[in-house]
N, C-alpha and C positions, 0 to 999 in steps of 0.2 A: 394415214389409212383409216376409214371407219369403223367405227368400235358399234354396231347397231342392238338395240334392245328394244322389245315390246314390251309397254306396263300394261296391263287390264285390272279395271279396276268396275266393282259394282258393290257399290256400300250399302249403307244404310235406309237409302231413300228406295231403294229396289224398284228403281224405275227402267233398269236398261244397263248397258256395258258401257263404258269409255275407251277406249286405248289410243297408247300413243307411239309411234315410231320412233327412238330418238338415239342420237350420237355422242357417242363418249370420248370421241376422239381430242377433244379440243378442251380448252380449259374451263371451260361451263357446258354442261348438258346443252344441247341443240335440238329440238324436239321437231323431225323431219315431217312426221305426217300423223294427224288425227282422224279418228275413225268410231264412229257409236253406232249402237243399236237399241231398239227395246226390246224388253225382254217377251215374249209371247205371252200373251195375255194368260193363259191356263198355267204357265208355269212363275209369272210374278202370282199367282193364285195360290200357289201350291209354296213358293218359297214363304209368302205373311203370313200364311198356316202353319208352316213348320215355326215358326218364333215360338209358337205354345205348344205345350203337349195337348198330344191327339193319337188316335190310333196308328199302329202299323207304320209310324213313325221311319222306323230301319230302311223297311223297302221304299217307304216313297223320296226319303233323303237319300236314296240309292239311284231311283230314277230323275230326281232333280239333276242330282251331280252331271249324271250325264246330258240332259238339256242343256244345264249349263255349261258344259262344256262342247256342247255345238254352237250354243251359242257365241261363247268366245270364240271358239275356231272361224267361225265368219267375221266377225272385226279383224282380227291378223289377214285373213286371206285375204280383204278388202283393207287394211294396211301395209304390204308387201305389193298386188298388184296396183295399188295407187304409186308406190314409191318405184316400179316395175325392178324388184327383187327378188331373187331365188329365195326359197326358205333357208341353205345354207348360209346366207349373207347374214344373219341374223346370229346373235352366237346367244341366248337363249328368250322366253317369255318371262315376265314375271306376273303373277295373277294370286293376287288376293282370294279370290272366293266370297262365297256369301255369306257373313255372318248370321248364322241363325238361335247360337245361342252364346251369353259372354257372363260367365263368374268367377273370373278368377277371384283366386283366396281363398273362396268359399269351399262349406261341407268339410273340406280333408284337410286344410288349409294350404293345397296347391289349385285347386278349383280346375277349371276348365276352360278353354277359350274352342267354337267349334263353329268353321268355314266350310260349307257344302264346298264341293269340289272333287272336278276326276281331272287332275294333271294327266295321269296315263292317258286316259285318252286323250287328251288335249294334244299330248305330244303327238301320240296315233292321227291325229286329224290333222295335223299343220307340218310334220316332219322338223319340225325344232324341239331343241331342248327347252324344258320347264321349270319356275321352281316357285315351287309353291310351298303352304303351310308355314308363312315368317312367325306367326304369332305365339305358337304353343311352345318354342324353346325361350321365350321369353318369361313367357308363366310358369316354366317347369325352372326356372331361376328364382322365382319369387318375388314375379311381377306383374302387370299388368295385361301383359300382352299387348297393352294399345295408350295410349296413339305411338303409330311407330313413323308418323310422316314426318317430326318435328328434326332429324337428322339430317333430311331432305330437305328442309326449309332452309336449315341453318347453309345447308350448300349454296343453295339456290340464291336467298333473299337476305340473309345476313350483313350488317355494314362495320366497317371498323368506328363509324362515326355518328352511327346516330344506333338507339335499340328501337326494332322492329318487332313487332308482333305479328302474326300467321293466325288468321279465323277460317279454316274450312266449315262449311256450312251444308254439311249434306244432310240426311235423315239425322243426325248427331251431331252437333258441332262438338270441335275440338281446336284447342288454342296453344299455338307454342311462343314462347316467350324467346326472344332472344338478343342478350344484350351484346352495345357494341363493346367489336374487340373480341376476348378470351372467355367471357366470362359465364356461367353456366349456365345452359340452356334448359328451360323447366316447357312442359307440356302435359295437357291434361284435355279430357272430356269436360264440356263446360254442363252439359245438359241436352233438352234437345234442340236439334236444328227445323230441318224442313219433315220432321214425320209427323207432328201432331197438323200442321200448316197445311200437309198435302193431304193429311185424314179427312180432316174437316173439309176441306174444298171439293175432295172428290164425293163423301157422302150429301153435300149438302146444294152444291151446284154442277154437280158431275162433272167437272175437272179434276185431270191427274195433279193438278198444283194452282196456285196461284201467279196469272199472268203477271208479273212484273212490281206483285203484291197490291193489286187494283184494288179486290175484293176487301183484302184488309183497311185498305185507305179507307174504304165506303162506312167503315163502323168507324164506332168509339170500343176503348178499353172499359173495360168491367174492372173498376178497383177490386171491387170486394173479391171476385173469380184470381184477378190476378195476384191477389195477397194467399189467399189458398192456393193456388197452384205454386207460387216462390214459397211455400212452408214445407216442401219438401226436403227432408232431410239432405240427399244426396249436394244440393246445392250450398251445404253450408261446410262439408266435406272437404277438410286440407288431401292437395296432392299428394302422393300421386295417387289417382280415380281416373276410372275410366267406367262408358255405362253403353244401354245398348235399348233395343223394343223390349228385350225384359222388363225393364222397367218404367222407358216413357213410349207407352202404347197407348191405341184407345182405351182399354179398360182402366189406365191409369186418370186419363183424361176425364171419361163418364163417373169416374167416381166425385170426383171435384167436383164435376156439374152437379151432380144430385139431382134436384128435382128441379132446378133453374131453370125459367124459360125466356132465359136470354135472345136477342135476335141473334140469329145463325152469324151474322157481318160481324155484329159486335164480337161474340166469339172467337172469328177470326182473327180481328181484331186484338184479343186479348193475347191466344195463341204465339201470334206473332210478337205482341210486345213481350212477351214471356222470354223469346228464345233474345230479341237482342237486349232484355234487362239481364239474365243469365251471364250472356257473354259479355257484355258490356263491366257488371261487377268484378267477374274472374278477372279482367285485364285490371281494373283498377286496384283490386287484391294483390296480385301477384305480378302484374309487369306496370305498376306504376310510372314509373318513366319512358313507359315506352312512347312514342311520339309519332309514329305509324302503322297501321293499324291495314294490310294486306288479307283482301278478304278473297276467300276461294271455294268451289263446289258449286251447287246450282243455288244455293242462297245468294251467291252475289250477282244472280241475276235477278233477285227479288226488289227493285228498287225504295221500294218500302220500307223494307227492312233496314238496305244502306242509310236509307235517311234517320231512322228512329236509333241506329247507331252514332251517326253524327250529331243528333241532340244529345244523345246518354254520353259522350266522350267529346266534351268539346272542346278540349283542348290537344285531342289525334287528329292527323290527318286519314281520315278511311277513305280509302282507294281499291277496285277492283283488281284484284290480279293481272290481268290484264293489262294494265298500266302498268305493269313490272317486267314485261315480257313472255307473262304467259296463262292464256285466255283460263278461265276458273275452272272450267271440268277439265282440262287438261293437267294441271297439276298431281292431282290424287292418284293417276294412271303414270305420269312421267315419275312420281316417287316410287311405286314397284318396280320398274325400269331398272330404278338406280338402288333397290332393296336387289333386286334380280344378279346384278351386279357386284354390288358387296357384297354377298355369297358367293360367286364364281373367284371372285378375290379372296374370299377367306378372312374379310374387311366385317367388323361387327356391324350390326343395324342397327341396335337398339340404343338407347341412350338413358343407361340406369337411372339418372336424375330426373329422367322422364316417368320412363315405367316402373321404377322401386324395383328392380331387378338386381342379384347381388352383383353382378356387375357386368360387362360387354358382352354379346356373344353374337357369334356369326348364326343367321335364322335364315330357315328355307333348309324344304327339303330337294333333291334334285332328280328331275326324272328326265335322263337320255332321251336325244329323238331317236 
């Protein structure tokens, strides 16, 4: 019988919704039906504003939550009528939210981790059950909070015969390590992924990203930009780290530039080789044997990027998600699915050696349909 789950997922790239349909019934997740949206322009407006303080702050992450959660309510309803499902077929959602602001540790030394988001209403909109908010009992553990997909990887992609590595590349990459066999699975934030990549492309040739990483190919790297921008402390940072637009935004970016008047491509250029010499180090750091190199999120549709990964690791095979069995924006939404899940089980998420968490706990809060 079918065990069905919806993941929603909208990260860091804050470009739109993913979700996925998918069955637990069987002895690997089966991911029955995919479904996206973008986010309405006024409200991807209003979410990359809320990343910094600004006025009246409260009410307008009050009225996001709930776009955002119209929003998602239209990906499930356009995931159930593709799959033609009742909403009771479903036994609940899982939905991330929108990171808008990430410190754990900090200030108090339990910090904060903080996802816009209205489950309630979500439930209200869709007549299923919801579970939302994985990240803050993880923090409130004395951890991380993030990355909490490395769990879900080890399910998914894990070998008993070779170690594989996991690169999601969304606004933020993050990298799970996982070797074959028993043996412990490490995950972290490597730096950024696609948000300085998609800054730069939409301020400067009015694209939301870079087609297939063309614009990049067209320049050259700026050593000297790119040696400034890898002096960033955060990059030299033993696990467990995790980071977020707090800290690689534009202003992070324009500070580096200074007064530079690099060609805009080259820039691009840089950008990009930024995020895969980033990720490219971490795996050499910390999963040195690894020998496959499973890449996921909308960076692995950056073809540029795959390639400048295959120069820096040349002795991984990198391969898209896809080739694994499951297309790259589809992964990030089928892991809250399966976070959605191990909460209804009572099954912990998180993965201490991941998040520096004092140890396992079941995360997500749950709101009734």
């Amino acid at each position: 019988m079918a065990e069905f789950f919806i993941g929603l997922m909208s990260g860091t790239s804050m470009d739109g919704v993913d979700g996925v349909l998918a069955d637990f019934s069987g002895e690997r997740i089966a991911v029955q039906g995919y479904a996206a949206a973008p986010f309405p322009v006024g409200l991807r407006a209003e979410l990359m504003a809320l990343n910094t303080p600004g006025d009246n702050e409260l009410h307008r992450a009050a009225l996001a939550s709930n776009g955002l959660a119209r929003a998602y309510a239209g990906v499930v309803h356009q995931l159930i009528a593709d799959a033609g499902l009742p909403p009771g077929a479903v036994s609940a959602i899982g939905v991330h939210g929108q990171t808008v602001r990430h410190r754990p540790g900090e200030f108090d030394e339990v910090g904060y981790t903080l996802q816009i988001n209205n489950p309630s209403l979500l439930a209200e909109l869709t007549g299923i059950q919801v579970v939302a908010d994985f990240r803050s009992r993880d923090v409130a553990a004395g951890g991380q909070g993030a990355p909490l997909v490395p769990g879900f990887h080890r399910a998914l992609f894990a070998r008993d015969d070779q170690a594989v590595a996991v690169l999601n590349v969304g606004g933020i990459s993050n990298l799970s390590i996982l070797p074959a066999g028993e043996g412990t699975v490490l995950g972290f934030d490597c730096g950024p992924g696609n948000a300085l990549i998609d800054h730069w492309c939409q301020a400067h040739i009015g694209q939301p990203y870079d087609v297939g990483g063309q614009w990049a190919a067209s320049g050259r790297v700026v050593p000297e930009l790119l040696a400034r921008l890898l002096g960033d402390p955060y990059f030299a940072k033993n696990p467990p780290k995790s980071t977020g637009r707090d800290l690689f935004n534009p202003n992070w970016l324009a500070a580096h530039l200074g007064t530079s008047e690099a060609d805009p491509a080259d820039v691009q250029a840089t950008v990009t080789e930024l995020t895969a010499s980033v990720c490219a180090d971490h795996l050499k750091r910390y999963g040195a044997g690894s020998q496959l190199l499973i890449v996921c999120g909308g960076g692995a549709l950056n073809q540029h990027l795959l390639s400048r990964l295959r120069a820096l690791l040349p002795t991984v095979e990198v391969v898209s998600s896809v080739e694994r069995g499951l297309p790259p924006q589809e992964v990030e939404a089928a892991a809250f699915a399966w976070l959605a899940r191990s909460a209804l089980h009572g099954t912990p998420g998180n993965l201490a050696s991941v998040t520096g968490a004092r140890g396992p706990r079941v995360l997500g809060a749950v709101y009734p349909a």
